[in-house]
Every structure is written in structure tokens, then in C-alpha cells.
Kinemage of the C-alpha trace (Angstrom):
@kinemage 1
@onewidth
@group {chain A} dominant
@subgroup {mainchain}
@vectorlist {calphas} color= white
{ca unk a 1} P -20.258 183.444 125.038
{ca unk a 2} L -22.851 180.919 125.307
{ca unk a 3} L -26.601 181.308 124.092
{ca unk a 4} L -27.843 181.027 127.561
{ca unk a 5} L -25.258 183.453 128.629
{ca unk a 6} L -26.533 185.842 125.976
{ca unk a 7} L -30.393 184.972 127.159
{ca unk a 8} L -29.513 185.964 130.409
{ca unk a 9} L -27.798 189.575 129.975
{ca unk a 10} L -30.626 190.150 127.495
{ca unk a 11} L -33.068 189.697 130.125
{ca unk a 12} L -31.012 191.569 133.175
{ca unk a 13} L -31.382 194.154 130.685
{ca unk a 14} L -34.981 194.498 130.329
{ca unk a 15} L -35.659 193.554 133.704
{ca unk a 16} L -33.467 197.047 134.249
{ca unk a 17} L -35.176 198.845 131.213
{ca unk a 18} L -39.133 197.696 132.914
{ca unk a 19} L -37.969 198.880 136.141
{ca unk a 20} L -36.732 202.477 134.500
{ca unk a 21} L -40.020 202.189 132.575
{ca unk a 22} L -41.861 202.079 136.246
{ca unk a 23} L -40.201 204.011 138.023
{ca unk a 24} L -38.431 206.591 135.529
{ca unk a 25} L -35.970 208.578 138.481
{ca unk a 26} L -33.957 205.234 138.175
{ca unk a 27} L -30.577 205.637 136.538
{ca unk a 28} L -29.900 202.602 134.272
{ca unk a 29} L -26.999 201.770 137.281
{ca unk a 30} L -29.262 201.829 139.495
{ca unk a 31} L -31.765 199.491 137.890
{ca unk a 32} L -29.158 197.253 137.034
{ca unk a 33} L -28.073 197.390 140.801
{ca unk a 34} L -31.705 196.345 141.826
{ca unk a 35} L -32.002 193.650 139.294
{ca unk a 36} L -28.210 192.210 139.940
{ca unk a 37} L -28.858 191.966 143.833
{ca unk a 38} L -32.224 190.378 143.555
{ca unk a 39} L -33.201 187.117 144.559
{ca unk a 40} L -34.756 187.056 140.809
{ca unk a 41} L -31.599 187.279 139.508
{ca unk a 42} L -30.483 184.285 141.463
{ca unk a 43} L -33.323 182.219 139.894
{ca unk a 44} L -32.337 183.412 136.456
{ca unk a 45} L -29.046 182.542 136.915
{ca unk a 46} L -30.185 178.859 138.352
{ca unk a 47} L -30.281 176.707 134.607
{ca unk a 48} L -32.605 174.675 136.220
{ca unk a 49} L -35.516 177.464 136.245
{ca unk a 50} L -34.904 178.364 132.211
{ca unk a 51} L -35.898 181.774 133.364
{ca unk a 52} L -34.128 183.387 130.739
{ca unk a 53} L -36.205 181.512 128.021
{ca unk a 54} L -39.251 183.571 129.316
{ca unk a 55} L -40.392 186.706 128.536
{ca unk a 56} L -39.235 189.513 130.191
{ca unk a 57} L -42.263 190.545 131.367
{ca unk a 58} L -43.207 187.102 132.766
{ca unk a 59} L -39.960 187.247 134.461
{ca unk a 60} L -40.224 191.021 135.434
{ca unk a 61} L -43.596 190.096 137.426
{ca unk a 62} L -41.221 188.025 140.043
{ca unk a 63} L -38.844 190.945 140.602
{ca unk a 64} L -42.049 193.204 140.844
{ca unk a 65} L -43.695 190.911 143.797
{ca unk a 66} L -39.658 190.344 145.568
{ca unk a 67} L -39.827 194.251 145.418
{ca unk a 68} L -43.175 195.218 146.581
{ca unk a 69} L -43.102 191.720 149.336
{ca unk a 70} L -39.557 191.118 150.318
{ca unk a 71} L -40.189 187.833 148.239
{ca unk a 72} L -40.591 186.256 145.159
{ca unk a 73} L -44.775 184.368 145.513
């Protein structure tokens, strides 16, 4: 497994763990689900964005707007 590929299942994970952290009826599935069908997640996975070398949190603020919006702003 790459580095990046590590970067990026660290940060699907506490994308999931901030969203449980929010809203705490989510299952860790379910988070995961949310996360993994995201547009956010598309980003992330797109090398040319280096998402995953940014902090969660940073990163966590797109899938919050895409969530509350319909879109990532």
C-alpha cells in the first residue's frame, strides 16, 4: 500500500469519526457510507487536489457544506 493510499483511508476515517462526533446516532457504517458516496470523497480520491495531505478538519468542512448545500462551495 502506497503512502497516499494510507493518507487517504486515514482521512475517510476521520471524516467518518467527525461526522459520528456531530451527529452521534450515526453507526460508524453509516458514516463511512456518507463519507464513501460523497462528492468529497471524489475530490480526495482526485491526486490532483492533495486532499489527503490536509487536515481532517480542513477537509471535513467540504463534506459539512456538500451535506448541509447539496454541494461542495
Amino acid at each position: 500500500m502506497s503512502e497516499r493510499d494510507q493518507m487517504t483511508i486515514d482521512m475517510v476515517k476521520n471524516l467518518a469519526l467527525l461526522l459520528m462526533e456531530r451527529e452521534p446516532s450515526l453507526s460508524m457504517e453509516q458514516a463511512l457510507s456518507i463519507v464513501i458516496n460523497s462528492d468529497t470523497y471524489q475530490r480526495l480520491l482526485d491526486d490532483r487536489t492533495r486532499l489527503y495531505y490536509q487536515s481532517p478538519r480542513y477537509v471535513f468542512s467540504f463534506l459539512d457544506s456538500e451535506l448541509k448545500t447539496g454541494a461542495i462551495k
